[in-house]
N, C-alpha and C positions, 0 to 999 in steps of 0.2 A: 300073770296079767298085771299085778302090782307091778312087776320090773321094768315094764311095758311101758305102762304109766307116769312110770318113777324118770326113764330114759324121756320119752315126752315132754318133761316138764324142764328139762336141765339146757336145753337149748334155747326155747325162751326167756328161761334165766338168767342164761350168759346174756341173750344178748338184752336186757332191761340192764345187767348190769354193767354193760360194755356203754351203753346211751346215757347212762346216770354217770360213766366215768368222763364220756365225751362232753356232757353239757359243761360238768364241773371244770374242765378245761374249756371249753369255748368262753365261759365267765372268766375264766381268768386270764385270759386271750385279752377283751376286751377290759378290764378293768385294774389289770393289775401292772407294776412297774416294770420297766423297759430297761433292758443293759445288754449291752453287747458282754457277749462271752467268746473264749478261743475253748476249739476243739483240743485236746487232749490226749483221744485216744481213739483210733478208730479198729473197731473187731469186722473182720469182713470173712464171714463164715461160708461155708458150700450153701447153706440153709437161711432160704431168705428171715428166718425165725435168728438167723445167728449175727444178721446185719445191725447193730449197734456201736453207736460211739458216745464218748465223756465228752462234755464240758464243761471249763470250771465257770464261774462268775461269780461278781463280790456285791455283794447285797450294799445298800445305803450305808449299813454299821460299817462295813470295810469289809465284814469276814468270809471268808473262801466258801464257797459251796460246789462242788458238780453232781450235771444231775447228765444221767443217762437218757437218748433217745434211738427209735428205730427208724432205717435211713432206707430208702426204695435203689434199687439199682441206677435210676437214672440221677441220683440226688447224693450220691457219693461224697460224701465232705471230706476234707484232708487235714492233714495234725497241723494243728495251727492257724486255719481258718477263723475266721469270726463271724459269729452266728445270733441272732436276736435270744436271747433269753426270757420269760415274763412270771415275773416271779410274784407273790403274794405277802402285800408290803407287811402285812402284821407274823408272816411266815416265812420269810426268806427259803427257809429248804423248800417251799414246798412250789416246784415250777416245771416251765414247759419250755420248750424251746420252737418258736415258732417256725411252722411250715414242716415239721417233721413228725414223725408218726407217733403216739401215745398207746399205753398198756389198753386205753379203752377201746380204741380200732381194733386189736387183736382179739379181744374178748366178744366184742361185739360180733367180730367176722365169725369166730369159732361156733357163737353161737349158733349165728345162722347156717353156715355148714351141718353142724349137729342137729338141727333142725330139719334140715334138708334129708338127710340122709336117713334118721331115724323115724323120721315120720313118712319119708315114701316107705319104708323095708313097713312100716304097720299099715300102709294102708295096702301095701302088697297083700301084707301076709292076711289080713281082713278080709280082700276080695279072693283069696285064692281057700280061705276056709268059707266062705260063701257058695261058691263055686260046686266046691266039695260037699257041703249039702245037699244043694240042687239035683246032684250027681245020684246022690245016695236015696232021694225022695221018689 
C-alpha cells in the first residue's frame, strides 16, 4: 500500500517540477538578453526523446557558450541556421533558445503521463477490490 502511495505521489512531482522549470524559463524569456545564435549540431534520433540540436552563442563578455535544445518534427533546424538565444545576463551559461522545447516540457508531460496511468491502474485496482467484497458479503 506504501508503494501505492509512494507511485501516486511521483507523477505530481514531476509535473510541479516540470512548471517550476517552465516558469523559470518563461522569466527568462521575457527578461533576459537577446543574441542570435547558429546551430551547430543537429541529433535527429528514431525517438522523438532523441530530437536535439547545439547552438553556440557569445554572451556580451565575447565568450563562447552552447546550449542544447529539443526540436518537434515539424521545426527541424539545420547546421548552421540562426536561431534566437535568451540568456541571463548575470549568467551567460544559463539560457534558452526561443520557440524550442526545454527539459521542463518533458518533465512536466512525463509527469502527467505517470499520473495518468498510475492513478487509473489504483483507482482500477480500488473498484475491483470493492467489487470483490461486495461479492464475498
Amino acid at each position: 500500500m506504501l508503494l501505492i502511495a509512494a507511485m501516486l505521489l511521483i507523477g505530481p512531482l514531476l509535473v510541479t517540477i516540470g512548471s517550476v522549470l517552465i516558469a523559470g524559463n518563461n522569466d527568462l524569456l521575457a527578461t533576459g538578453t537577446r543574441v542570435s545564435g547558429t546551430v551547430i549540431d543537429v541529433d535527429d534520433g528514431p525517438e522523438s526523446s532523441d530530437r536535439r540540436f547545439g547552438a553556440e552563442y557569445f554572451s556580451s563578455g565575447s565568450s563562447r557558450h552552447v546550449i542544447w535544445a529539443d526540436w518537434v518534427s515539424q521545426a527541424k533546424p539545420e547546421v548552421r541556421d540562426t536561431v534566437t538565444v535568451v540568456y541571463r545576463q548575470d549568467d551567460p551559461g544559463s539560457a534558452v533558445i526561443a520557440g524550442y522545447g526545454t527539459p521542463g516540457e518533458s518533465v512536466r508531460g512525463l509527469g502527467v503521463v505517470f499520473t495518468v496511468i498510475v492513478g487509473g491502474a489504483a483507482v482500477t485496482m480500488l473498484v475491483a477490490s470493492r467489487r470483490g467484497r461486495r461479492k464475498r458479503s
